[in-house]
C-alpha positions as CSV (number, residue, x, y, z in Angstrom):
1,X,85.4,131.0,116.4
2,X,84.0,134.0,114.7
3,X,84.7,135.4,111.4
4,X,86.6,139.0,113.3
5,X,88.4,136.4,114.9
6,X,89.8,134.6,112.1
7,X,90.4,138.1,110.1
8,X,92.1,139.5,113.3
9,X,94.7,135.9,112.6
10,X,95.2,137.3,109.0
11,X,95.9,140.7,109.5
12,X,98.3,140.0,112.0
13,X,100.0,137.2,110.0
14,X,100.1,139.6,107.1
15,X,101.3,142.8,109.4
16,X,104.0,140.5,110.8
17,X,105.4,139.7,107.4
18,X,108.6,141.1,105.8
19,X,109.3,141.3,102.2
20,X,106.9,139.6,99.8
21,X,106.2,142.6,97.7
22,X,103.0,143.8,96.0
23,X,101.0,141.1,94.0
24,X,101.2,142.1,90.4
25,X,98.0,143.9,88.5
26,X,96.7,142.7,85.7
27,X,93.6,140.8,84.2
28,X,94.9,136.9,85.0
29,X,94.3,136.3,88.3
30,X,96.0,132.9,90.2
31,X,95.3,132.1,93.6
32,X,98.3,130.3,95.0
33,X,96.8,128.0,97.3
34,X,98.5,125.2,99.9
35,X,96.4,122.5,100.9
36,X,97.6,122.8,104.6
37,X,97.4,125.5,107.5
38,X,100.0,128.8,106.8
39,X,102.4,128.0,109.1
40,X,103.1,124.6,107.4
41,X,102.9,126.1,104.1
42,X,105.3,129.2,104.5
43,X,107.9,127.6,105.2
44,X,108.1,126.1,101.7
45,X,110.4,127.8,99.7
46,X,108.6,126.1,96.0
47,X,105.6,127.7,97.2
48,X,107.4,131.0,97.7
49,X,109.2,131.0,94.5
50,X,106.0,130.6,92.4
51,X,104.4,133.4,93.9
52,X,107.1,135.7,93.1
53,X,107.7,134.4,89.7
54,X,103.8,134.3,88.9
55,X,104.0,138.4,90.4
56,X,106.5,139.0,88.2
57,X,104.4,138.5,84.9
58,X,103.1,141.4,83.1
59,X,99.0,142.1,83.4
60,X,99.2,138.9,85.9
61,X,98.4,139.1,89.7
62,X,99.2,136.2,92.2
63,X,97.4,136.1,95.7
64,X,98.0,133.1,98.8
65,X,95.2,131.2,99.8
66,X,95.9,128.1,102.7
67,X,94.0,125.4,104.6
68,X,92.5,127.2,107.4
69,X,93.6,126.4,110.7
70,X,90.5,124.9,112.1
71,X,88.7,124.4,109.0
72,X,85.8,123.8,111.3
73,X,85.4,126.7,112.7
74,X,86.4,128.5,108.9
75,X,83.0,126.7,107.4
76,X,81.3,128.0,110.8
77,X,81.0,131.4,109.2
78,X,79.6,130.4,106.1
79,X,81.8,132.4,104.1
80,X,84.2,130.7,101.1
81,X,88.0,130.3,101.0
82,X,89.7,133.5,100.4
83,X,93.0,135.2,99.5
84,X,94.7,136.7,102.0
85,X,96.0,139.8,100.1
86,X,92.6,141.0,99.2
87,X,90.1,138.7,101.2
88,X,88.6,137.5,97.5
89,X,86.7,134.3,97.3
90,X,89.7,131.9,94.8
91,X,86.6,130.9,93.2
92,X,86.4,134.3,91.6
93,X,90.0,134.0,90.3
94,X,91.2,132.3,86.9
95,X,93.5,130.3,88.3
96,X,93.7,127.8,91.4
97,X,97.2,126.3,91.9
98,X,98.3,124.0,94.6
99,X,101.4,123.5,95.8
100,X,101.6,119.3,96.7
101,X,103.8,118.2,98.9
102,X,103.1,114.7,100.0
103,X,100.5,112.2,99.7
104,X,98.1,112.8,103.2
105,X,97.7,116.5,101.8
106,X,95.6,115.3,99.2
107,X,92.9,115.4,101.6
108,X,93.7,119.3,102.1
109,X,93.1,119.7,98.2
110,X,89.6,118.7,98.7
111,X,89.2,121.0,101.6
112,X,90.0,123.9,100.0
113,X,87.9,123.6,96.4
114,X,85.1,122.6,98.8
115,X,85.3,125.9,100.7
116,X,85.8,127.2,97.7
117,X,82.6,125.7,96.6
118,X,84.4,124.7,93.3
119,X,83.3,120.8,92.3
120,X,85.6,118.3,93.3
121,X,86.1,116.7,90.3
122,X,87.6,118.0,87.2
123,X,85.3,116.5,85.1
124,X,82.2,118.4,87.2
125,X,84.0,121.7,86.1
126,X,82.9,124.0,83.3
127,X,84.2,127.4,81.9
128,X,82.9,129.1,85.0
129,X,85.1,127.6,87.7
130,X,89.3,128.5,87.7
131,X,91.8,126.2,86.0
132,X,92.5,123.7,88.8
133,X,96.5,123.3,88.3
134,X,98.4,121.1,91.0
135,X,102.4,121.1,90.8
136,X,105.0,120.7,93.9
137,X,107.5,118.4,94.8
138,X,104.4,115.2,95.0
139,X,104.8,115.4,90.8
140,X,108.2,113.8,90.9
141,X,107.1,110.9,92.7
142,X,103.2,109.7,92.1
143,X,100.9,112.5,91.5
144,X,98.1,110.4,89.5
145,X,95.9,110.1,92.7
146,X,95.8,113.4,92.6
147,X,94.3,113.5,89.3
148,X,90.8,113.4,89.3
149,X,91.2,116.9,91.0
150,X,93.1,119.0,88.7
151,X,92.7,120.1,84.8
152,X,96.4,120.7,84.7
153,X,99.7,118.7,86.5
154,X,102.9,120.6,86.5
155,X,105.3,117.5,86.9
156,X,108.6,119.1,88.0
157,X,110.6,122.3,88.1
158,X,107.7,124.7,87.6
159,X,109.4,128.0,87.5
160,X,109.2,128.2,83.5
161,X,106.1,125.6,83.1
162,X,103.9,127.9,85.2
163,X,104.7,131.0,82.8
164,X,103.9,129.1,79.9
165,X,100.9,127.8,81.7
166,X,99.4,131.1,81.7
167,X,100.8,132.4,78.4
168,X,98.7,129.7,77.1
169,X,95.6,131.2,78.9
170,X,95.8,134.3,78.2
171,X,95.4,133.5,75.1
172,X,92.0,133.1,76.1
173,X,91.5,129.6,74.1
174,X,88.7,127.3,75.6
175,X,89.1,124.8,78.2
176,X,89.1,122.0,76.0
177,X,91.5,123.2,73.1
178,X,94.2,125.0,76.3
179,X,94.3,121.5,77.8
180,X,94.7,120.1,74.2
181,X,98.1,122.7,73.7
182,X,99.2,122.0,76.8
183,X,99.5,118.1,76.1
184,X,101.5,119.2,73.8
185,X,104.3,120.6,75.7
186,X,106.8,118.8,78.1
187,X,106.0,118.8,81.6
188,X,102.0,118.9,81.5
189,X,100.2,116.1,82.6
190,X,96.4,116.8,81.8
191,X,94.8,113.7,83.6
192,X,91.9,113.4,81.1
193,X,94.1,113.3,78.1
194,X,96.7,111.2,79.8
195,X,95.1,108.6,82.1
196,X,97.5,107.2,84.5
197,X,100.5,107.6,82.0
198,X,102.2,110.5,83.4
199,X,104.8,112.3,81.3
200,X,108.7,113.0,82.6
201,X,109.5,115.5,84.8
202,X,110.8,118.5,83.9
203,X,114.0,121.0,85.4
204,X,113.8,124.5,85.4
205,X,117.2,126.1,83.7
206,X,120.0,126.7,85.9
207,X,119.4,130.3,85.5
208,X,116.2,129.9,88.4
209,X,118.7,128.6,90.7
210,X,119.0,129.6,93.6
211,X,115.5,129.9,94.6
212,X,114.9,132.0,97.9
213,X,112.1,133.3,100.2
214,X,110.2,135.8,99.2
215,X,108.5,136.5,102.9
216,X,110.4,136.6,106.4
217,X,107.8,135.2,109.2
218,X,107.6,134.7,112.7
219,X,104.7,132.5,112.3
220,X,106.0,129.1,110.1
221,X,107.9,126.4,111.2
222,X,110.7,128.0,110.2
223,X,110.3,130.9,112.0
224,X,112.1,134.3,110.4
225,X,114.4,132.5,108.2
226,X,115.2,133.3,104.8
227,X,115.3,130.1,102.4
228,X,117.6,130.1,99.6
229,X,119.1,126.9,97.6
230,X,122.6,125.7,97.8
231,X,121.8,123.2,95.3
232,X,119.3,121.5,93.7
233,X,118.7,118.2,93.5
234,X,121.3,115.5,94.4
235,X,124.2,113.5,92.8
236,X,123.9,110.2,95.0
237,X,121.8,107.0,94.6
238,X,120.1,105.8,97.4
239,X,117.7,103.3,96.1
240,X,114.6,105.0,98.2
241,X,114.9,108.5,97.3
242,X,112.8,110.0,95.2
243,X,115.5,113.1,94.9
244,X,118.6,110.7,94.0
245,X,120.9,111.2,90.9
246,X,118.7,110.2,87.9
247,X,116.3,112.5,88.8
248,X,116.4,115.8,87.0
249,X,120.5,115.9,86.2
250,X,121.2,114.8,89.9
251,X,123.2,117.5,91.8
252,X,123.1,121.7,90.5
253,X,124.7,124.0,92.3
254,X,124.3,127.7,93.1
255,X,127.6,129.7,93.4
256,X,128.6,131.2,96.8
257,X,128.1,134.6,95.4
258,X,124.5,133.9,94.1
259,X,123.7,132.2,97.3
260,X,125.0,134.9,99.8
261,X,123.2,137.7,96.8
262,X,119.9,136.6,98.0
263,X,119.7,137.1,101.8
264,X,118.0,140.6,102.7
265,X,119.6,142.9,105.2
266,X,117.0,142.1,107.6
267,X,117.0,138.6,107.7
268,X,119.1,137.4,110.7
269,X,118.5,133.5,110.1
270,X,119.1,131.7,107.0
271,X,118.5,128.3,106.1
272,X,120.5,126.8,103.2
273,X,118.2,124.1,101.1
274,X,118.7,121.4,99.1
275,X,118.9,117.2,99.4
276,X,121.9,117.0,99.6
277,X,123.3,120.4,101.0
278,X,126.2,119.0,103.2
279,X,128.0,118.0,99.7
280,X,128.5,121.1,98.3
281,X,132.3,121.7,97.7
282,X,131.9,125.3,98.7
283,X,129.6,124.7,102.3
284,X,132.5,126.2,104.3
285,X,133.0,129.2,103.4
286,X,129.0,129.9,102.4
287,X,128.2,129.3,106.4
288,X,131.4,131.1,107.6
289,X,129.9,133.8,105.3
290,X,126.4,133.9,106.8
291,X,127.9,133.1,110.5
292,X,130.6,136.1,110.1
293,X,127.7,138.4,109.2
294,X,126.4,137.8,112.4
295,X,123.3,135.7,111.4
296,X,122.0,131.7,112.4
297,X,122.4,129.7,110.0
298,X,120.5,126.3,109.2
299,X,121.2,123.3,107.0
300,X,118.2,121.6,105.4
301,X,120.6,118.0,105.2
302,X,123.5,117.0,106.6
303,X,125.4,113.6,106.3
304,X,127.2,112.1,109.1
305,X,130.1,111.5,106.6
306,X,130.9,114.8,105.8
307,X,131.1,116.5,108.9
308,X,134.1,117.5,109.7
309,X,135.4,119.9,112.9
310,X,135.4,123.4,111.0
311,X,132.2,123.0,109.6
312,X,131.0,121.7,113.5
313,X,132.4,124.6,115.2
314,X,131.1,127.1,112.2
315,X,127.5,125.2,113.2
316,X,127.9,126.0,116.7
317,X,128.8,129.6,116.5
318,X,125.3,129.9,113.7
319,X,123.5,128.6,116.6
320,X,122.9,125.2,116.1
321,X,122.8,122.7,119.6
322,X,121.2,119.6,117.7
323,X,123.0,118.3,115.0
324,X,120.7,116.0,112.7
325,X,122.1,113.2,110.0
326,X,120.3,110.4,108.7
327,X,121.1,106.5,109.2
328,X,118.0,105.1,107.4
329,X,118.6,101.7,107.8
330,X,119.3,100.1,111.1
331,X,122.4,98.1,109.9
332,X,125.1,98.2,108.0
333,X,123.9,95.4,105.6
334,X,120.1,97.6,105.0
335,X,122.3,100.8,104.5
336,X,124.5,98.9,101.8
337,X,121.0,97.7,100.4
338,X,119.5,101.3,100.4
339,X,123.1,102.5,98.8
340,X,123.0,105.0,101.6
341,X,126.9,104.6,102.1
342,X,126.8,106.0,105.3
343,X,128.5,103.4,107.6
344,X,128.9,103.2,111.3
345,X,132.0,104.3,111.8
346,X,130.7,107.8,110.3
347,X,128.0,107.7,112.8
348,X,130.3,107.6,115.7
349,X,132.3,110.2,114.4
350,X,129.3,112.4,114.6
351,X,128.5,111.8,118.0
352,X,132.3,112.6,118.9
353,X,132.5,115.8,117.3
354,X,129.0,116.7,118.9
355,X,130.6,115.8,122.3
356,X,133.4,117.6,121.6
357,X,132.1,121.0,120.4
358,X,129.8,120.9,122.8
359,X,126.5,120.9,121.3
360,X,123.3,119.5,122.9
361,X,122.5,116.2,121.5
362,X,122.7,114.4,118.0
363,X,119.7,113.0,116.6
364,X,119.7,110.5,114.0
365,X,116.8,109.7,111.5
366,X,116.3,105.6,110.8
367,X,113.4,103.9,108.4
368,X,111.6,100.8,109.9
369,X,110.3,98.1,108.2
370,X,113.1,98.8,105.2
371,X,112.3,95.9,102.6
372,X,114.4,92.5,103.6
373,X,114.9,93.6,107.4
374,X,115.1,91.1,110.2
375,X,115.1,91.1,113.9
376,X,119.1,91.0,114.2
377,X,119.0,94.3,112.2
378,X,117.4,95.4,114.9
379,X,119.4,93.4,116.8
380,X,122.6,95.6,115.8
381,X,120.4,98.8,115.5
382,X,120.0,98.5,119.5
383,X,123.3,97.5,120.9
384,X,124.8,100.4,118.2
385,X,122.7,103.0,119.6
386,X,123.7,102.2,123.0
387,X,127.3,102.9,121.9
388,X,126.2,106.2,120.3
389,X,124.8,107.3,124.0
390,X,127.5,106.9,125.2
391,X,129.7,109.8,123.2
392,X,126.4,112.1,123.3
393,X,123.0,112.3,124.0
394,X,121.2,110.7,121.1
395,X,117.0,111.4,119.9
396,X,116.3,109.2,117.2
397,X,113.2,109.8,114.7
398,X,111.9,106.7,113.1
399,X,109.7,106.4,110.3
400,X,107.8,103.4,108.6
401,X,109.6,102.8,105.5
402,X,107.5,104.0,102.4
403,X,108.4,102.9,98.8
404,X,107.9,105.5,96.0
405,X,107.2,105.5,92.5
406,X,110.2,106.2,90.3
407,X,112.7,104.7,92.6
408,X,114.4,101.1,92.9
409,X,112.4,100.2,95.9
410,X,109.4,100.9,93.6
411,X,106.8,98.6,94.6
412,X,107.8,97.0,97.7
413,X,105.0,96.3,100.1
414,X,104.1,97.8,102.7
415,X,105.9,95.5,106.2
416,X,103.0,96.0,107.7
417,X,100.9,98.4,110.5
418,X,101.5,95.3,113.0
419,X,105.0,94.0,111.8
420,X,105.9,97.9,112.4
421,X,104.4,98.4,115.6
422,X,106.0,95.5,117.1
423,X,109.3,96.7,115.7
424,X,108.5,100.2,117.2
425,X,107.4,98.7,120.8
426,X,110.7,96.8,121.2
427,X,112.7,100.0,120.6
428,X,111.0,101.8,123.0
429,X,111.3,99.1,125.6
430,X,114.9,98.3,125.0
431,X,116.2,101.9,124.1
432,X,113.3,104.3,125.9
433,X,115.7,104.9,128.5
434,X,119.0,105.8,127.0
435,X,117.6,107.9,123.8
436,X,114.8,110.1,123.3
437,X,112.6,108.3,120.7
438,X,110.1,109.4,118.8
439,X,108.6,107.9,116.3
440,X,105.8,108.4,113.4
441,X,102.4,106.0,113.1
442,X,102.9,102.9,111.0
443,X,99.3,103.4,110.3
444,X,99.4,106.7,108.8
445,X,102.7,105.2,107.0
446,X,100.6,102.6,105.7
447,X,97.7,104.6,104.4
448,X,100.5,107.2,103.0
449,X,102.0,103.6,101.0
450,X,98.6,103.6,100.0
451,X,98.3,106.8,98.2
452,X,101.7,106.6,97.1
453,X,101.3,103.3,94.9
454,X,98.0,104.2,94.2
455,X,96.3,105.5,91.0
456,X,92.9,107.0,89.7
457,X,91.7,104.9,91.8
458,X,93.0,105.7,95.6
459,X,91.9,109.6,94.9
460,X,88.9,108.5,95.1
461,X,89.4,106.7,98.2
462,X,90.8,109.7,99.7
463,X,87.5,111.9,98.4
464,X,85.4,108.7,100.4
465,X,87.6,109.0,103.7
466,X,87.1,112.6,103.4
467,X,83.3,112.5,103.4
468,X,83.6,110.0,106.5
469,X,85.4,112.3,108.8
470,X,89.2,111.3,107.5
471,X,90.0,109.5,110.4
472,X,92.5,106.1,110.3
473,X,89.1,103.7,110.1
474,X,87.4,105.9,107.4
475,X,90.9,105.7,105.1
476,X,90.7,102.1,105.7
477,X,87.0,101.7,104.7
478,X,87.8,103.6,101.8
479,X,90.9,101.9,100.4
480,X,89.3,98.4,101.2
481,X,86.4,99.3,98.8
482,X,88.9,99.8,96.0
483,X,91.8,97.6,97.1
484,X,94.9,98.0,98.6
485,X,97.8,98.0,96.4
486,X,100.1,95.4,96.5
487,X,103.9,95.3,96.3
488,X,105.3,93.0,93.5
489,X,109.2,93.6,93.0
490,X,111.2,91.4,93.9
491,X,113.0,92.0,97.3
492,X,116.4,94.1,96.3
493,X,120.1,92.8,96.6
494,X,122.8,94.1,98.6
495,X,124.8,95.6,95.6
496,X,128.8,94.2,96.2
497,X,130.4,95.4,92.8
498,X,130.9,98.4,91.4
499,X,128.8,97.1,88.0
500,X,125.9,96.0,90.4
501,X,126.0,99.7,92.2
502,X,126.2,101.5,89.2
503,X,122.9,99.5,87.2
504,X,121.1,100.1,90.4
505,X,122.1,103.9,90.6
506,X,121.0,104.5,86.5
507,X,117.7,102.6,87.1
């Protein structure tokens, strides 16, 4: 692919877009940069929000760089990564800031600085290269791996930390003594002043909320929708979630009248965000809102126990056909384990109301390979889901169960690429017929578990794996050199009392 071939992509992506505004003018420059292709990256609203709040700085300018689509073909033309406002190598600016959004993009990081031809390692870097910030929603869970890349970590809510970020710069201190105020201040992890002790978290006043899009494109996953929050964060305690109540203040919400303020007159789909959107006490009459104006509307999360047959028939008429709730563990015992309180009977409720409103098909997300899971879970998890295909049809999306850093099922190992496999072949021979299943690889699950537990030391596995072509075997070579981590909590009790539910929820 030639160079005019891969402008041509850009000015149509940009020609295409609504909204978004002029970048800002001034002397700090920042290039905004997601370590995977545009149409993955636009349709994250964290990354949107930062480049309007960034824009809106005085003598500050914020410009998007991405992973290039075929980054092949991008190194081809010899020519570095550039912005796509004004085609400017992010080398040249003062700032590089990458949104993270799980561990595999990592990999993406290294990509881009490379193109960039910016050293990999912070510690290579001198006052000549950009600041090398990393902040998105990885920070709340393990973002150490990470570290070795970046002179700055933005652990949270960066709406105000990123202002104060580059009030600090433009004070135009040197490296060393702007990393040394910055360690100062909540919210900054500076990995070579730190180590692997990463500080807390931080939340952005409730003032930010709601976030919302700042572009409207055809060409994201998301296609033409305009994002705006519900609520942020979430008030309930599943013992896998990285989002759950202890996190941040648990559950904020956004106001129907702030939430409706945001959408533009053009937009004509709108996706409400959130972890836990489906439990705002207001949903209704925000969707019969967007649905009377005559737009789609979309809901980032819904739970099979709070849908009900207004808020059904309101999805139906905003164009929904698939209806999508989350089981996550494939019995009732797991789910009481995970503290997921979503119980069967609230599963077959969902299936009825998508039979009777006449949508297309209900699709339910399940974990595999949960932490104390036998083969008569599975057992149940069959002869259930042949119950459930019977009201409606039923896709089911399974994922290899992951544990995260800052969560209860911190720790747990891995069940293992085999273990999962197995478990993933006997659901497709005993259900392939009566659902449509699809699953994700247990051995990208693994090398994600990897990353995810890792520290220091599994970034630079990921920087090996990268120079060997990043395949499965090279991420394997790579995390043998350094070893795998291993899990070492115990293996978690089903919580029966209400004291027992409510230590696990604090923790």
């Amino acid at each position: 692919m030639s160079w005019h071939s891969i402008q041509l992509e850009i000015d149509r992506r940009l020609a295409e877009e609504v909204g978004g505004g002029a970048p800002g003018h001034g002397s700090c420059r920042v290039a905004l940069t997601y370590p995977s292709p545009y149409h993955v990256a636009m349709s994250s609203l964290g990354f949107q929000v930062i480049y309007k709040r960034i824009n809106a700085l005085p003598d500050t300018v914020c410009e998007r760089a991405f992973l290039p689509d075929d980054v092949a073909a991008w190194r081809a033309t010899g020519r570095p990564l550039t912005t796509y406002e004004s085609g400017r190598p992010i080398g040249d600016y003062d700032v590089v800031a990458f949104s993270l959004s799980y561990e595999l993009e990592i990999s993406g990081v290294l990509e881009c600085l490379d193109l960039a031809g910016i050293p990999l390692f912070a510690a290579d870097r001198d006052a000549s290269h950009p600041l090398v910030v990393i902040g998105g929603p990885l920070t709340f869970s393990n973002p150490v791996p990470s570290g070795p890349f970046a002179d700055v970590i933005v652990m949270g809510e960066a709406e105000i930390a990123i202002e104060q970020l580059l009030t600090a710069l433009s004070e135009r201190r040197t490296r060393p003594e702007l990393l040394e105020a910055l360690c100062e201040l909540p919210g900054f992890y500076i990995p070579s002043a730190h180590g692997e002790s990463v500080p807390d978290v931080i939340a952005a006043p409730n003032e930010c909320l709601p976030a919302s899009s700042a572009f409207l494109t055809p060409n994201t996953e998301l296609a033409s929708m305009h994002l705006v929050e519900s609520e942020r964060g979430c008030h309930r305690a599943c013992t896998f979630c990285v989002m759950r109540r202890s996190t941040n203040g648990g559950m904020r919400l956004a106001t129907p009248e702030s939430i409706l303020a945001t959408i533009p007159e053009e937009a004509v789909k709108v996706g409400l965000v959130g972890a836990a959107v489906s439990d705002h006490p207001e949903l209704l009459s925000i969707v019969r809102s967007i649905v009377d104006s005559g737009r789609q509307v979309s809901l980032s999360s819904l739970r099979a126990d709070r849908l009900t047959p207004e808020l059904m028939e309101l999805l139906r008429q905003g164009g929904y056909r698939t209806v999508t709730v989350a089981s996550d563990g494939s019995s009732e015992r797991l789910r009481a384990m995970l503290m997921k309180n979503i119980r069967a009977k609230h599963l077959l409720r969902a299936a009825e109301l998508v039979r009777d409103h006449r949508l297309t098909r209900l699709k339910v997300y399940m974990m595999i390979g949960v932490p104390g899971e036998t083969d008569e879970d599975l057992d149940e998890l069959v002869e259930f889901t042949r119950e459930l295909a019977g009201i409606c049809k039923v896709a089911m999306g399974i994922a290899p169960f992951v544990s995260k850093r800052k969560t209860p099922l911190d720790r747990q190992g891995f069940a293992g690429i085999k273990l999962v496999d197995a478990r993933l072949k006997r659901l497709r021979k005993e259900l392939g017929r009566t659902v449509d299943l699809r699953s994700t690889s247990a051995r990208w699950a693994w090398v994600e578990y990897c990353l995810a537990q890792g520290g220091f030391d599994m970034g630079l596995a990921v920087v090996d794996a990268w120079r060997d072509g990043l395949g499965f075997a090279a991420y394997k070579r790579a995390i043998g050199r350094y070893g795998e981590p291993t899990g070492s909590a115990p293996l978690p009790v089903i919580p029966r009392t209400r004291a027992e539910r409510l230590a696990i929820s604090r923790s």
